[in-house]
C-alpha positions as CSV (number, residue, x, y, z in Angstrom):
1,X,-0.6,-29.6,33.0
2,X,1.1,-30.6,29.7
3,X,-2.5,-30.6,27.9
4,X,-3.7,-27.8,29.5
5,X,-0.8,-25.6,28.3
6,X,-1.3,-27.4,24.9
7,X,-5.1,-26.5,24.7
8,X,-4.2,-22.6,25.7
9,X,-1.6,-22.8,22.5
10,X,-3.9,-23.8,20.7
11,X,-6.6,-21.3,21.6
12,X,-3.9,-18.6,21.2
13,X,-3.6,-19.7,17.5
14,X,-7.1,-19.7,17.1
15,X,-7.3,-15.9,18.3
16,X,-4.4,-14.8,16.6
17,X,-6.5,-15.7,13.4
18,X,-9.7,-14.2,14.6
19,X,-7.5,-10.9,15.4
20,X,-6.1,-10.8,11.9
21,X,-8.9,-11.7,9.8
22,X,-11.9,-9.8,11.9
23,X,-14.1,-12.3,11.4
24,X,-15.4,-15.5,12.3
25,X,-15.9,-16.8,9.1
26,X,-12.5,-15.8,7.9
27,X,-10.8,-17.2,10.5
28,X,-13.1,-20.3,10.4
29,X,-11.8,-20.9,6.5
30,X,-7.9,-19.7,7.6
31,X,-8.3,-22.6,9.8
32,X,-10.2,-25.2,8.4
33,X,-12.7,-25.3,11.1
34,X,-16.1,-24.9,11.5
35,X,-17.4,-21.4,12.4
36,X,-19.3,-22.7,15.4
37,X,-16.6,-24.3,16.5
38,X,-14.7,-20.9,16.4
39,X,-17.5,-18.7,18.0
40,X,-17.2,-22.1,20.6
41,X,-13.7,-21.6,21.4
42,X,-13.7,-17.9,21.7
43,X,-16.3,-18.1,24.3
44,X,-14.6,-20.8,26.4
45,X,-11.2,-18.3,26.1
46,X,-13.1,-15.2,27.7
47,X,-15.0,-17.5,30.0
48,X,-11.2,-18.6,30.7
49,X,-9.9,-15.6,30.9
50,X,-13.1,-13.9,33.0
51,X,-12.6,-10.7,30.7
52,X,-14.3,-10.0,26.7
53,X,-12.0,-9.7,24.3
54,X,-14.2,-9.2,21.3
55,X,-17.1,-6.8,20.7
56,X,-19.7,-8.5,18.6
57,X,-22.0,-5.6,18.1
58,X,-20.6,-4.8,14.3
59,X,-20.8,-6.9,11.3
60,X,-16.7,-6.8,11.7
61,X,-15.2,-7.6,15.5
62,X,-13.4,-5.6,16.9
63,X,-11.2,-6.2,19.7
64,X,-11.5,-4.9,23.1
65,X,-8.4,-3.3,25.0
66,X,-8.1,-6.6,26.3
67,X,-8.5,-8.8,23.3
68,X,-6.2,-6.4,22.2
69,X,-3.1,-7.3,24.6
70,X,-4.7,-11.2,24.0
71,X,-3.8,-10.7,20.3
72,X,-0.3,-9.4,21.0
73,X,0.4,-12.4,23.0
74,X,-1.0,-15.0,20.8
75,X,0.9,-13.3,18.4
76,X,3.9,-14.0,20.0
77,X,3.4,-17.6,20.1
78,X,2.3,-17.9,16.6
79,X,5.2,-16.5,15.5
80,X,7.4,-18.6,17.5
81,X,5.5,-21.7,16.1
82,X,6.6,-20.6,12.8
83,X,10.0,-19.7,13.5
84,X,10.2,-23.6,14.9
85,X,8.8,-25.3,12.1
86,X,10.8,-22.9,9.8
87,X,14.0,-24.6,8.0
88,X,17.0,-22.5,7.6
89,X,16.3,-21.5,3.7
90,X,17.9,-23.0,0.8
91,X,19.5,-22.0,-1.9
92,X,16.9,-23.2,-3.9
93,X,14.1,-20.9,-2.1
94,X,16.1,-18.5,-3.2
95,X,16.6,-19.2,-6.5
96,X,12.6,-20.6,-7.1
97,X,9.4,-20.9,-5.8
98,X,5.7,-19.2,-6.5
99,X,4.9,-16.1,-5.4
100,X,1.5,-14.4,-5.6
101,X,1.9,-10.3,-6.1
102,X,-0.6,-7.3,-5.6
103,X,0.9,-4.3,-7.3
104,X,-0.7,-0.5,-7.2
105,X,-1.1,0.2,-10.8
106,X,1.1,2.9,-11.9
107,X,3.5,2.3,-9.3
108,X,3.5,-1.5,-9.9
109,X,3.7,-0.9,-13.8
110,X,6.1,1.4,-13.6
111,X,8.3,0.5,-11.3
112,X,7.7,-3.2,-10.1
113,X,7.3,-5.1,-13.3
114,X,10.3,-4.1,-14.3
115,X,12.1,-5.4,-11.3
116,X,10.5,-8.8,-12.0
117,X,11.2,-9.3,-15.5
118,X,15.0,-8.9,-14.5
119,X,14.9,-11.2,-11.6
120,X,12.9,-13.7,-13.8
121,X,15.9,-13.6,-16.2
122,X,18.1,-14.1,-13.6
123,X,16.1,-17.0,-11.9
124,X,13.9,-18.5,-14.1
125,X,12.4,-20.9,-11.5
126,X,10.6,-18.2,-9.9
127,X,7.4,-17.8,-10.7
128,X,5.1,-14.6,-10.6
129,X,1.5,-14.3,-10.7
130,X,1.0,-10.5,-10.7
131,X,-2.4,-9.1,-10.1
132,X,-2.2,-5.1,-10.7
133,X,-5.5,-2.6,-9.3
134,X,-5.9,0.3,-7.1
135,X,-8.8,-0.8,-4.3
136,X,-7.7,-2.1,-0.6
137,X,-7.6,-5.5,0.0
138,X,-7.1,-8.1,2.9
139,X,-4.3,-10.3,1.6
140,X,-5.3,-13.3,3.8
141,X,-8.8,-13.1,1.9
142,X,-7.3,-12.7,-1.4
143,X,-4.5,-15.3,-1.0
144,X,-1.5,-12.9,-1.9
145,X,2.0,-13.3,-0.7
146,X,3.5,-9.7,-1.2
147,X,1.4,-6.6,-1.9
148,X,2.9,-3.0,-2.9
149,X,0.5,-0.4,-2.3
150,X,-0.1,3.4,-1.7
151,X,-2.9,2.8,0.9
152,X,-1.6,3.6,4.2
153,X,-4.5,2.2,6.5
154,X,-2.9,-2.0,6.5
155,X,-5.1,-3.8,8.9
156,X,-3.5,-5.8,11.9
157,X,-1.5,-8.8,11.2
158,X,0.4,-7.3,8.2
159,X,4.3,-5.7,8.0
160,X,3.6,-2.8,6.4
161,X,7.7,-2.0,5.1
162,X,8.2,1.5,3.7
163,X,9.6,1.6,0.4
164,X,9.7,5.4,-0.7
165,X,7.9,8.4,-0.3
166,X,6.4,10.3,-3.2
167,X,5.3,14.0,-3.6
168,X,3.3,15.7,-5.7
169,X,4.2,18.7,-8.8
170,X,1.4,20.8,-10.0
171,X,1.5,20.5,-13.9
172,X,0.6,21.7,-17.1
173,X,1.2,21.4,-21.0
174,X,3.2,24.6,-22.5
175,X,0.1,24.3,-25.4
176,X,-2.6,24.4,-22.2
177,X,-0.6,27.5,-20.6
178,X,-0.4,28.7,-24.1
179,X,-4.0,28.6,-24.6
180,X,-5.4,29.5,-21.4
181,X,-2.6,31.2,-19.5
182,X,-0.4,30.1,-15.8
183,X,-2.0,30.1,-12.3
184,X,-0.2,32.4,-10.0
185,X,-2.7,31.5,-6.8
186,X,-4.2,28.3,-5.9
187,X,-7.4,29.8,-6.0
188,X,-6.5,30.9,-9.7
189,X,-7.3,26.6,-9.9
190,X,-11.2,27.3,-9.9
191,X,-11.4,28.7,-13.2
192,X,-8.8,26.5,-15.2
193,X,-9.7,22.6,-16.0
194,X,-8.2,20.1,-13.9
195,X,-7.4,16.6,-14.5
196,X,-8.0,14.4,-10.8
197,X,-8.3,10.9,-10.0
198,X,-11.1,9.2,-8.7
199,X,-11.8,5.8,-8.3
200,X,-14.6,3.7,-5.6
201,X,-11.8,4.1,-3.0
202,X,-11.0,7.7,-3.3
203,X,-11.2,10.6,-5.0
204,X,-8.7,13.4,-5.3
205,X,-10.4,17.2,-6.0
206,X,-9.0,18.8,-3.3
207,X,-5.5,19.6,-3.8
208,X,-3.7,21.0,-0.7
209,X,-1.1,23.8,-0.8
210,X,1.6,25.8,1.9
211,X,3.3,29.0,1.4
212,X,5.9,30.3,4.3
213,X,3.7,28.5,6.7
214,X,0.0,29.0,5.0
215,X,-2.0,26.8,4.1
216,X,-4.5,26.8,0.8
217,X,-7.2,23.9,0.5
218,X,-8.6,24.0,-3.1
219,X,-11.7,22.0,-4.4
220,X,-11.0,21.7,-8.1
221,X,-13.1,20.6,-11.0
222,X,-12.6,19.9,-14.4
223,X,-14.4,17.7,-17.5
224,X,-11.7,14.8,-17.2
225,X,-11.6,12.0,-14.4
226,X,-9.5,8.7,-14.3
227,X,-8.9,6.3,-11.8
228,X,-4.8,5.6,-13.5
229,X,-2.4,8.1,-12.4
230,X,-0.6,7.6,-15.6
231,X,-4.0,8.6,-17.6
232,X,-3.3,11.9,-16.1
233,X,-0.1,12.7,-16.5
234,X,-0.7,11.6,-20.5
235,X,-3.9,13.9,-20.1
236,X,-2.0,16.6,-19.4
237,X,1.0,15.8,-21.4
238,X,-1.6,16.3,-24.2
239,X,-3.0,19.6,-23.3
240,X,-6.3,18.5,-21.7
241,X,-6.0,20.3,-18.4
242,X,-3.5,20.9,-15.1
243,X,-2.7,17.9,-13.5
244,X,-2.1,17.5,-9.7
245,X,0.9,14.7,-10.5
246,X,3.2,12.0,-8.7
247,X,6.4,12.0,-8.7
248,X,6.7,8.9,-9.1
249,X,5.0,9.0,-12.6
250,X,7.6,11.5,-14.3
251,X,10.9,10.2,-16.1
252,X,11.8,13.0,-18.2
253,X,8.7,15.1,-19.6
254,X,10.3,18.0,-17.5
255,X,13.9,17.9,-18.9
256,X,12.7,17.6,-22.1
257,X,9.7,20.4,-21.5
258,X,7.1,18.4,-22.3
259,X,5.1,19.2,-18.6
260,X,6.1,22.8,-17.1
261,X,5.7,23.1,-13.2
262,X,3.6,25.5,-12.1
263,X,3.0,27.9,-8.7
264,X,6.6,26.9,-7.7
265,X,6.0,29.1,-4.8
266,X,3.5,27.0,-3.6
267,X,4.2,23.6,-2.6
268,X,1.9,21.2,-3.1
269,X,1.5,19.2,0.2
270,X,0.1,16.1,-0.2
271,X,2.9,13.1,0.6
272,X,2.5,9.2,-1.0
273,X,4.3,6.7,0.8
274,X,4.5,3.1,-1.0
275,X,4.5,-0.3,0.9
276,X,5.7,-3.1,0.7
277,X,2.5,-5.5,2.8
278,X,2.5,-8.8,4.2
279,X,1.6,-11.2,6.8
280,X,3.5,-10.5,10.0
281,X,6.3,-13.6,9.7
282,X,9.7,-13.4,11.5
283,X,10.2,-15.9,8.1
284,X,9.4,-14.3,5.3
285,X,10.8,-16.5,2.5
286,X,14.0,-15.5,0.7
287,X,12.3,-15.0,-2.2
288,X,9.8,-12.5,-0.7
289,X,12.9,-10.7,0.7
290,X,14.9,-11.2,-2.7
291,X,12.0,-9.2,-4.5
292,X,11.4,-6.4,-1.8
293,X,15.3,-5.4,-1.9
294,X,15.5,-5.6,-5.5
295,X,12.8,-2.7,-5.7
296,X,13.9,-0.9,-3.3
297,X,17.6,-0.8,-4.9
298,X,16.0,-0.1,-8.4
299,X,14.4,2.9,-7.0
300,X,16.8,4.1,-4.4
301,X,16.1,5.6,-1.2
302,X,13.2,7.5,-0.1
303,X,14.3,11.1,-0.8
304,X,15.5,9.8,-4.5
305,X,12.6,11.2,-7.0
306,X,12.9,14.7,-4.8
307,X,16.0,15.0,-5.3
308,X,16.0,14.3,-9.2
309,X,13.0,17.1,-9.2
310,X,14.9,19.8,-7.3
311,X,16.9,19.9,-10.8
312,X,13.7,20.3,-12.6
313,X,12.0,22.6,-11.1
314,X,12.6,26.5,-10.3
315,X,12.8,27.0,-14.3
């Protein structure tokens, strides 16, 4: 009985991987095992089990409703492993220790590094290896600890922890409106230049608009495309087109009316939450914690950039 229930631990752990990673081989190298000797143990679990838990006819797996309530379970029990073989944390884990991060770009350059030049000062033990793009990842594959990201889709197996929530200002130079005059209608967008973003994940020429309860989809286009927010808001800082901007990328270009808002009776409508990603852990290590709340408390709450643009806007 005791092996038995030993074996069936073990096989749980072994799923929980293959439910996280997606893939045999993944999981194989997450384990140190061989990948037959996954594929092996995943058919003796079903044959256990007398139900499939894994469709193998993509180059990904995906899990079945079943394998689905399987994963939850040996979830559970990985999760309990780790909060057994977890020590209460020291003050030194709190003070040191490596930590692999994954920033967003912009976000991460702005707002992030920041944060972790200070806490370096303050504990100079910790150390940060900071690796900043804009493309989706699997952290597992990638060997990151903590990744802050815009991408909203997190595969299972991660904590994906809400940070803040952006919003979006349409935007323009006073030389551009100068030159080629204001928008009054989103469909006024088609014949003005517009600066978007684009990059081999996405790519952002439609910019979405409501009015007392309509709604205004525009395709834009213009002779500039970046894939770093901050490239735009500098683009149109310097006259080059409108810009379809993040809050989260303005300091004070509109106090000091460098960037005029435009169409304030239209509201742009597209939302950027930020994340804070990692592996689901009931443990996640003091210094992982340390450097989430130290963001968030250098930015402030979710509602703070809209709050500081209520005073800009409605010139």
């Amino acid at each position: 009985m005791k092996d038995g229930l030993q074996h069936e631990a073990y096989q749980m752990v072994l799923f929980n991987a293959l439910a996280c990673t997606g893939s045999l081989t993944k999981a194989a190298d997450k384990l140190g095992m061989s990948v037959s000797h996954v594929s092996k143990q995943l058919n003796v679990i079903e044959e256990r089990l007398q139900t499939q838990l894994i469709n193998r006819n993509t180059r990904a797996l995906t899990l079945t409703e079943e394998g689905k309530d399987f994963a939850s379970y040996s979830e559970q029990i990985v999760n309990l492993i780790h909060l057994a073989n977890t020590k209460v944390p020291s003050c030194r884990d709190e003070l040191s220790g490596n930590v692999r991060l994954a920033l967003s770009c912009s976000f991460g350059n702005l707002h992030v590094l920041p944060v972790l030049d200070a806490l370096q000062k303050k504990y100079p033990d910790l150390n940060i290896e900071v690796s900043l793009f804009d493309y989706k990842i699997d952290m597992l594959d990638e060997g990151f600890d903590l990744w802050f990201t815009t991408f909203e889709e997190i595969n299972i197996g991660y904590v994906a922890q809400r940070i803040v929530d952006t919003h979006f200002i349409l935007l323009a130079s006073p030389d551009y409106i100068q030159r080629y005059g204001e928008p009054a209608h989103p469909d006024d967008l088609i014949v003005h230049n517009c600066v978007t973003y684009h990059s081999k994940d996405r790519s952002y020429t439609h910019w979405l608009f409501e009015k007392e309860g309509k709604q205004r989809d525009v395709r834009v286009n213009g002779n500039y495309r970046v894939d770093k927010a901050e490239a735009i808001r500098d683009a149109v800082m310097a006259g080059r087109g409108i810009g379809y901007i993040g809050s989260y990328l303005l300091t004070d270009e509109l106090e000091k009316g460098e960037l005029l808002p435009l169409m304030q009776d239209w509201k742009p409508m597209q939302k950027m939450p930020v994340y804070a990603v990692y592996p689901r852990n009931q443990n996640l290590p003091t210094r992982l914690k340390m450097i989430i709340d130290a963001v968030k408390q250098s930015i402030g709450q979710p509602a703070y950039w809209d709050e500081n643009l209520s005073k800009w806007l409605k010139r």
